[in-house]
C-alpha positions in Angstrom: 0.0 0.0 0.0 1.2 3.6 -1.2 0.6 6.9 1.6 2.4 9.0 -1.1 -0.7 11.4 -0.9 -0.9 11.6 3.5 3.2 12.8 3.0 2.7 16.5 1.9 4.6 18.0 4.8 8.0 20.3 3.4 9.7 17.7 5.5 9.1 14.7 3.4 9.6 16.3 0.2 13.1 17.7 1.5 13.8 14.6 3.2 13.1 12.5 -0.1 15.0 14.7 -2.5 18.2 14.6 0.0 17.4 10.5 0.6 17.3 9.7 -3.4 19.9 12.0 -4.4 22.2 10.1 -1.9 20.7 6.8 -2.7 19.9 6.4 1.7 17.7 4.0 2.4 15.4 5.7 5.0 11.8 5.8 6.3 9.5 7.6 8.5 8.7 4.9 11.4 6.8 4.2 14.4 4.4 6.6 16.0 3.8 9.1 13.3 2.8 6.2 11.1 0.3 4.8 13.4 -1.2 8.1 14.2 -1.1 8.9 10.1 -3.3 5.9 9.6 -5.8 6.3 12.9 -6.2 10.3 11.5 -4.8 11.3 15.2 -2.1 14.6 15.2 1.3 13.5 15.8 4.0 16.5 15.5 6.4 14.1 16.4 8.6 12.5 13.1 11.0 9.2 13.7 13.0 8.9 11.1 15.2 6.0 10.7 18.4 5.6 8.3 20.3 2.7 7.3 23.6 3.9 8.4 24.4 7.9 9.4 21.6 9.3 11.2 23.5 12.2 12.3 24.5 13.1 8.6 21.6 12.7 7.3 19.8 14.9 10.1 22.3 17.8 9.2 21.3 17.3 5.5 17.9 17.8 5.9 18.1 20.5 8.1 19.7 22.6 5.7 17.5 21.9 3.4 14.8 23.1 5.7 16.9 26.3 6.6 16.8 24.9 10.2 19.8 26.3 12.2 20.1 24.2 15.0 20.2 20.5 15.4 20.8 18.5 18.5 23.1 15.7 17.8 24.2 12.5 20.4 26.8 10.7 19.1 27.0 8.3 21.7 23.3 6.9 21.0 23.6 7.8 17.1 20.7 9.8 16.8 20.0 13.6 16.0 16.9 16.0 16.0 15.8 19.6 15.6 12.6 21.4 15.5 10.8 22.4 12.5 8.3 24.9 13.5 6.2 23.1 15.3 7.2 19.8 15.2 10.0 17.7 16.7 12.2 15.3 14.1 14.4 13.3 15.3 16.9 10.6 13.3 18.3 7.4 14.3 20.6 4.9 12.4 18.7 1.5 12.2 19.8 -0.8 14.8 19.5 -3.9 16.4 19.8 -4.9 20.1 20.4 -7.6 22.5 19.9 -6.9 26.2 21.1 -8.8 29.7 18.5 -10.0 32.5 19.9 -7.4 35.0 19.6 -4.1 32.5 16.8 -2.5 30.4 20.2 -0.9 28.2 20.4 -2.6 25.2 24.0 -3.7 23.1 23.3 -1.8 19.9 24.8 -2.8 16.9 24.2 -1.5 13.3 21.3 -3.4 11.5 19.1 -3.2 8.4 15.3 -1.7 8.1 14.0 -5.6 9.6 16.2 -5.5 12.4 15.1 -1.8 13.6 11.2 -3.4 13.2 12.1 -6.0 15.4 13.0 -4.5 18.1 9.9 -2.3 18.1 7.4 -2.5 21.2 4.2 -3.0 19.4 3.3 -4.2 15.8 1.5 -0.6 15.5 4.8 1.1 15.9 6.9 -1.0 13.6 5.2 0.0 10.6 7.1 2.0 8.3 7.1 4.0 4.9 9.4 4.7 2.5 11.0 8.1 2.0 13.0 7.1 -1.2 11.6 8.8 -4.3 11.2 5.5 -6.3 9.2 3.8 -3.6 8.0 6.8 -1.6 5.6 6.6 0.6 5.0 2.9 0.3 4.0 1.2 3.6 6.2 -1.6 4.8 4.8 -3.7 7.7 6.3 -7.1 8.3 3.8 -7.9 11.2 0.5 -7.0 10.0 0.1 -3.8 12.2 -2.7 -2.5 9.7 -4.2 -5.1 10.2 -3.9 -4.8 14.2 -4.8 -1.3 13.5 -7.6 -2.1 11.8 -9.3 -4.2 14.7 -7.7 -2.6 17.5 -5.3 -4.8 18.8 -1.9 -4.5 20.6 0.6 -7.1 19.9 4.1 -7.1 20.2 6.3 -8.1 17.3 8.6 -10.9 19.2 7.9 -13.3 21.7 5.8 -11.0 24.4 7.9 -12.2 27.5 11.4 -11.6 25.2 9.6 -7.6 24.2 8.7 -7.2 27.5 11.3 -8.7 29.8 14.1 -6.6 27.7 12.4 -3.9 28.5 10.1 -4.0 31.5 8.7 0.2 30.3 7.0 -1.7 27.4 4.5 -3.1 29.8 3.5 0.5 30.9 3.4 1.8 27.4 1.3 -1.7 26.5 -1.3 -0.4 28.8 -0.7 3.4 28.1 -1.2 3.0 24.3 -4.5 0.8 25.3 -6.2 3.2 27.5 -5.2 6.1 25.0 -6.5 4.0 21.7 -9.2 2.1 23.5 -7.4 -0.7 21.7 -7.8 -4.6 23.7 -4.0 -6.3 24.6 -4.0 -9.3 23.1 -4.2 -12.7 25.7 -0.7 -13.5 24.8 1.0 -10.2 25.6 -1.3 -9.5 28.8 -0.3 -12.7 30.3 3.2 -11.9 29.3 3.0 -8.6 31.2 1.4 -10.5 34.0 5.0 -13.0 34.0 7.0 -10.1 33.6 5.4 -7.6 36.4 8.3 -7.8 38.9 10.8 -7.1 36.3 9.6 -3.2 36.0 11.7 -2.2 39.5 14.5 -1.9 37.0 12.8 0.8 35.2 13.0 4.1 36.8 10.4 5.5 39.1 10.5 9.0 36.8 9.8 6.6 33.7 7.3 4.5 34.9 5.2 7.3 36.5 5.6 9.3 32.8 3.5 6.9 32.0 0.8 6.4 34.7 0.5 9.8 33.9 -0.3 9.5 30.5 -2.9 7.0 31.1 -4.6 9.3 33.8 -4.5 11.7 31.2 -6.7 9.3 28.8 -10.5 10.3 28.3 -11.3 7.0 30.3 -7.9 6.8 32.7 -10.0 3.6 34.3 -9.4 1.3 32.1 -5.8 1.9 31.8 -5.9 0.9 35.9 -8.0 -2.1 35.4 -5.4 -3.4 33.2 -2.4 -2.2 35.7 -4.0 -4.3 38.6 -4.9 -7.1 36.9 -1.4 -7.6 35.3 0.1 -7.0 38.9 1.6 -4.2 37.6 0.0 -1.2 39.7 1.0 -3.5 43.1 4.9 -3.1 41.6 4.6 1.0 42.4 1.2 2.1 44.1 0.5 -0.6 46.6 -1.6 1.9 48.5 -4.6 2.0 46.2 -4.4 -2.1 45.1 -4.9 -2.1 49.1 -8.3 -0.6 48.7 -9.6 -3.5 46.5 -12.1 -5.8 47.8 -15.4 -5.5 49.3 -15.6 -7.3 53.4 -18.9 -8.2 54.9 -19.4 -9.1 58.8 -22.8 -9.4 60.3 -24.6 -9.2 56.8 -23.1 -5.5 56.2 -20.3 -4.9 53.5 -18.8 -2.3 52.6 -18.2 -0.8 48.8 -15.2 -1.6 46.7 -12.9 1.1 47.5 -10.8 0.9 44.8 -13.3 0.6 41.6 -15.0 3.5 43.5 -11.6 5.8 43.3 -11.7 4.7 39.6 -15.5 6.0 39.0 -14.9 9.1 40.8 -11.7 9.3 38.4 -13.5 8.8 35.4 -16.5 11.1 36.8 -13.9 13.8 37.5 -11.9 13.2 33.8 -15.3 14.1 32.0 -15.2 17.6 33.5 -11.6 18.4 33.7 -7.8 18.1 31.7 -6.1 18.7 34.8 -3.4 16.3 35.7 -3.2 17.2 39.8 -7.2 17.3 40.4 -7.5 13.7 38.3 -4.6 13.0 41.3 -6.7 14.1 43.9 -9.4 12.0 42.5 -6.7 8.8 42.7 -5.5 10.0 46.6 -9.1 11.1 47.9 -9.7 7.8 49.5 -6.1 6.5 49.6 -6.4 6.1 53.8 -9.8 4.0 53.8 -7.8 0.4 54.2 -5.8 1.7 57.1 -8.7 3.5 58.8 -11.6 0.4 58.1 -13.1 -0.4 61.0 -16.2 -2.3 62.2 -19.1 -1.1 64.3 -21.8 -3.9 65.2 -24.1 -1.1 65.6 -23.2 1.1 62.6 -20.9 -1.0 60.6 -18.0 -0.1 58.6 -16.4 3.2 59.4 -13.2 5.1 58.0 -12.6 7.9 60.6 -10.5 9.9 59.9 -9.5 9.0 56.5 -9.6 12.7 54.3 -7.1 13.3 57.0 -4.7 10.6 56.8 -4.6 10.2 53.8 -3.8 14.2 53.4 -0.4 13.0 55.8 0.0 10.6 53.1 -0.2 12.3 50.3 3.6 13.3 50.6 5.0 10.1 51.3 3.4 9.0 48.6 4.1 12.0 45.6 8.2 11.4 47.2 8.2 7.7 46.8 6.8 7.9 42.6 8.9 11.2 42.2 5.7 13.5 41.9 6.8 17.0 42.1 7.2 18.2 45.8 6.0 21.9 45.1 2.8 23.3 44.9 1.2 20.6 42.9 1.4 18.2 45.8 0.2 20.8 48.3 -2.9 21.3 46.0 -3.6 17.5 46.0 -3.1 17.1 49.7 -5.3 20.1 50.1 -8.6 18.4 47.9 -7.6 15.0 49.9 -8.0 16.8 53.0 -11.1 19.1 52.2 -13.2 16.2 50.3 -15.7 15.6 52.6 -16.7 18.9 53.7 -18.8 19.7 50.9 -20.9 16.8 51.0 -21.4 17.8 54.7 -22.6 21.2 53.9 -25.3 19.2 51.9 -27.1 18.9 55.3 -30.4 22.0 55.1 -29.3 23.5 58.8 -25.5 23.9 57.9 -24.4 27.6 59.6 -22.8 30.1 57.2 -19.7 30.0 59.4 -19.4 26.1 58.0 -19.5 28.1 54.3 -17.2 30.6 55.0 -14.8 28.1 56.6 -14.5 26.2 53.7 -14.2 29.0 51.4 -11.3 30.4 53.7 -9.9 26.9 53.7 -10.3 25.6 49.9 -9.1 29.3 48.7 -8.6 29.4 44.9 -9.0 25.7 44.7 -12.9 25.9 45.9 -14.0 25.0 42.3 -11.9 22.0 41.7 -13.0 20.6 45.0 -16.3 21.0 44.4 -15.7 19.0 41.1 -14.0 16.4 43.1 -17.0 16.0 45.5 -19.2 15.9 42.7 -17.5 13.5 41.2 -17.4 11.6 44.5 -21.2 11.0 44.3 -21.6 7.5 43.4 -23.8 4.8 43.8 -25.7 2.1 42.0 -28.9 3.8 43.8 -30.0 6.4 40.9 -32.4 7.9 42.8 -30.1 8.9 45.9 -27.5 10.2 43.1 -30.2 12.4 41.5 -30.9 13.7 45.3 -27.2 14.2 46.2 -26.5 16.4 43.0 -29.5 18.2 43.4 -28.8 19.4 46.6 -25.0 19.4 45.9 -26.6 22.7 43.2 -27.7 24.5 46.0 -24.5 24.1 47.9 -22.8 25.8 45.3 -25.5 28.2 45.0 -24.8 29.2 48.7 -21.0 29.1 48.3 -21.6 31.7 45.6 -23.8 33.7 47.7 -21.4 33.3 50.7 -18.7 34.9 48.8 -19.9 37.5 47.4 -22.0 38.6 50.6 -18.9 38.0 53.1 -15.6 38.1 51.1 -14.0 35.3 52.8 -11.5 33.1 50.2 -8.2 33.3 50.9 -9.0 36.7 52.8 -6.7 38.1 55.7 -7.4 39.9 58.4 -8.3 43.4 57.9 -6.1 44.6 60.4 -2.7 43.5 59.7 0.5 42.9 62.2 2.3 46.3 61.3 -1.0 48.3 61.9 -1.5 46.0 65.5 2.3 46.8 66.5 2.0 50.1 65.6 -1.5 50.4 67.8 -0.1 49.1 70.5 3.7 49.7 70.7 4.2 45.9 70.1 7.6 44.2 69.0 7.2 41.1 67.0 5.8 38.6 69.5 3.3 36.1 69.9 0.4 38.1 71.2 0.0 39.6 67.7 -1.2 36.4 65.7 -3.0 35.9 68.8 -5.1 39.0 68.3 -5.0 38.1 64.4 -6.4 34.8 65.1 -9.2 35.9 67.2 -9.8 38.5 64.6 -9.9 36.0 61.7 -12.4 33.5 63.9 -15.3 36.1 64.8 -15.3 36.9 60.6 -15.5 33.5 59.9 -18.8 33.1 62.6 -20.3 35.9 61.2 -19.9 38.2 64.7 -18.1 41.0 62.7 -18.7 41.9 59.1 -15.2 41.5 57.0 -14.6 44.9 56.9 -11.8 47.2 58.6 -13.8 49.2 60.9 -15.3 46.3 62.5 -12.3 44.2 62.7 -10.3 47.2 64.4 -12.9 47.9 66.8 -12.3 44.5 68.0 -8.7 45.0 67.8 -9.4 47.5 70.4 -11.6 45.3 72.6 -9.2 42.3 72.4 -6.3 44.4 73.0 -8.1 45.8 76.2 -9.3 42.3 77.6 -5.0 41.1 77.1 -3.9 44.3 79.2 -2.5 46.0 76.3 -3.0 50.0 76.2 -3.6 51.8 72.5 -2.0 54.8 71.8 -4.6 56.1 70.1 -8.3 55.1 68.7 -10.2 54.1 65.7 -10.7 57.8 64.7 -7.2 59.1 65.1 -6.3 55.7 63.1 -9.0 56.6 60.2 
C-alpha cells in the first residue's frame, strides 16, 4: 500500500529529495505512522536511516533552513525542530539486552532488524522516503491489520519484548487506555509474568507513563489493566490495598478501589487537569488503614480525608511527583473532600461556608468537582438527590462569597497596623489578636470589613492588658 498522498509535509519532500539523491535507504517509522493511519495529530517524526543518522539529520536540516540541530553521538541519533514539530533521526539498529539491565547492546542493522526490536506491531510499521518507492508502507507484522481491529501485539515473543524492556508493559497499557485498543491474551499474560521485572525501570519513567494514562479520556481502564497484570502493586501498593469488598454481620462495605476509579473517570469528564484527576486517585487512599467495624453502625473510615492528606507526601516522594505546589494542591482536595458533601445537610451555619471558602481558597471549584464527582452509587435515585442538593450548595457558596468576602482573605487589620496600635515588638500576642480576629469573621460576629475588625482589635487588645496609643478615629 502507497501513503504517497498523506506525505505533503515540506519535511518529506526535502527529506526525499536529500534521501534519493544520496541513494539512503530511510523511512518515516513508528508513531507518526500509526497516528497517520488512525487520523490522530502526531507532530512528532522518527525517522530511521540505514547507516548515518547524524548526517543525514544535518542534511535535511539545511534543506529546511533549520539552524540548529541536536546531535548525540553516543546513541547515534539527532533531532531539531521544525516549526512546530519535533524530528528526530536514528541509524537503524538492532539490540540484545542482559536480564539485569533494560540498556540494550546496539549494533548496526538493516530496516527488519530496527522493526524487530519495536514495542508493538502498530509502531513497527514504516514508509518509504525514497523517491522510487515513496511513501509505500512496509509492515512485516500485519500492524494494519492490528490497526484495523484494535489490537496490541508485540512483534517478538511478548515475555522476550517485555522482559528486555520492563517500560513496554507501561506503554502496552498506556497505548490501550489512550487507543481504546484490547492487549491481546498473549502479551497480557506476558506482562502479568513479567510484572516484577519493572523495578528496574525508573520510578520518573514509569510514573511518565501512569500519567499519560490518567490523562486518557477513560484513565480507568488503563488501571484495570495495571492491577490485573500485577503491575499497579509493583509501584502504588496503597490503592491495590483498597480493592475488595468485606462483609461481617450481613453489612459490607463498597469496593474502595473501583470507587476511586468512578470518581476518576467522573472527574476526567469535567476536567484536563493532571493534579485534580490525582486528587481524584489519593481522595480515599487512607480508607484500608482507617476500616473499621461497628456492630451497631458498621464499617467506618474515621478519619480517613485526614490521613490520607499525611499521606499524600509520602506517597508524591516515593513515585517522584513533584514536591511543590502541585502536591500541596492535592493534599489540600484529599484533605477538604468531605466537607462539601457535609454542607449538603439544610441546617448547615454560614460560618461552616465561610470556613471552607477560607480553607479551599482558589481551589474551591476543583474541590467541588472532586465532590461531585465523588457521588456515586448504583442507587440512581439517591444520586439524583445528592447532586440536586450538591446545586444549591454551590449556590450558597456563591452567595457566601460574594456577601462576606471570605476566600483566601486576611485579616483586615494586619501585624504592622497591630504593633503600631499598641507599641508591640514582634511577638506572639500579635497572631493571637490576628487569630481571634480572623475567627469572629469567619462566625459571622463582625462583618469582613476594617472598621469592624479594628474595633475589636481594640476590645481584644483591652481584655489582654495591652494599652492603644490612640483610637479608631485618630487611626482613620
Amino acid at each position: 500500500m502507497n501513503y504517497a498522498d498523506q506525505l505533503k509535509h515540506p519535511i518529506f519532500k526535502v527529506a526525499s529529495q536529500i534521501v534519493t539523491e544520496n541513494n539512503l535507504e530511510a523511512y518515516v517509522i513508528g508513531g507518526f505512522v500509526r497516528d497517520l493511519l488512525l487520523d490522530r495529530p502526531n507532530k512528532d517524526i522518527d525517522i530511521v536511516v540505514v547507516g548515518n543518522g547524524l548526517d543525514l539529520a544535518k542534511k535535511i536540516a539545511a534543506g529546511l533552513r533549520v539552524k540548529k540541530v541536536s546531535t548525540f553521538e553516543r546513541f547515534g541519533t539527532a533531532q531539531f525542530k521544525y516549526k512546530d514539530i519535533d524530528v528526530e533521526f536514528v541509524g537503524a539498529r538492532k539490540e540484545s539486552y542482559r536480564s539485569d539491565s533494560r540498556k540494550p547492546i546496539v549494533e548496526d542493522g538493516t530496516l527488519q532488524d530496527d522493526q524487530n526490536r519495536r514495542d508493538f506491531t502498530i509502531n513497527a510499521m514504516a514508509l518509504n522516503l525514497h523517491a522510487d518507492h515513496f511513501g509505500e508502507l512496509i509492515d512485516p507484522f500485519n500492524g494494519l491489520e492490528d490497526l484495523e481491529k484494535g489490537i496490541l501485539r508485540t512483534p517478538l515473543d511478548p515475555d522476550i519484548t517485555y522482559s528486555d524492556d520492563p517500560l513496554r508493559m507501561m506503554r502496552a497499557i498506556r497505548f490501550a487506555t489512550q487507543l481504546d485498543f484490547k492487549i491481546e491474551i498473549k502479551s497480557l499474560e506476558a506482562i502479568k509474568r513479567n510484572a516484577s521485572r519493572l523495578s528496574i525501570i525508573s520510578m520518573e519513567r514509569t510514573i511518565d507513563e501512569l500519567n499519560k494514562i490518567i490523562l486518557a479520556q477513560v484513565p480507568s481502564r488503563g488501571f484495570k489493566l495495571l492491577q490485573s497484570t500485577d503491575l499497579l502493586q509493583e509501584f502504588f501498593p496503597e490503592l491495590t490495598a483498597l480493592l475488595g469488598v468485606e462483609t461481617i454481620d450481613g453489612k459490607s462495605h463498597k469496593d474502595n478501589f473501583y470507587h476511586t476509579l468512578e470518581v476518576l473517570d467522573n472527574t476526567a469528564e469535567n476536567s484536563d487537569n493532571l493534579w485534580v484527576r490525582w486528587a481524584a486517585i489519593m481522595h480515599d487512599i487512607a480508607k484500608a488503614p482507617t476500616k473499621r467495624f461497628d456492630k451497631q453502625i458498621g464499617w467506618t473510615f474515621h478519619g480517613h480525608e485526614e490521613l490520607g492528606a499525611r499521606m499524600t507526601p509520602r506517597i508524591f516522594k516515593r513515585l517522584k511527583l513533584p514536591m511543590d505546589h502541585k502536591m500541596k494542591y492535592v493534599q489540600k482536595l484529599v484533605r477538604l473532600h468531605l466537607r462539601p458533601i457535609s454542607l449538603i445537610k439544610d441546617n448547615v451555619s454560614d460560618s461552616a461556608i465561610r470556613r471552607l471558602l477560607f480553607e479551599a481558597g482558589d481551589d474551591n471549584e476543583d474541590l467541588m468537582l472532586l465532590c461531585n464527582a465523588d457521588i456515586t452509587s448504583k442507587n440512581e435515585m439517591k444520586v439524583k438527590r445528592y447532586k440536586k442538593n450538591f446545586v444549591l450548595v454551590t449556590q450558597k457558596l456563591k452567595e457566601i462569597e460574594e456577601k462576606d468576602h471570605v476566600r483566601n482573605f486576611q485579616p483586615p487589620v494586619g501585624g504592622e497596623e497591630i504593633m503600631d496600635v499598641f507599641q508591640l515588638s514582634p511577638c506572639a500576642v500579635i497572631g493571637e489578636i490576628k487569630n481571634q480576629i480572623k475567627e469572629a469573621i469567619l462566625e459571622g460576629k463582625i462583618p469582613n470589613s476594617h472598621d469592624e475588625a479594628f474595633q475589636l482589635m481594640l476590645e481584644i487588645g483591652e481584655n489582654l492588658g495591652l494599652k492603644a496609643k490612640h483610637s479608631q478615629s485618630d487611626n482613620s
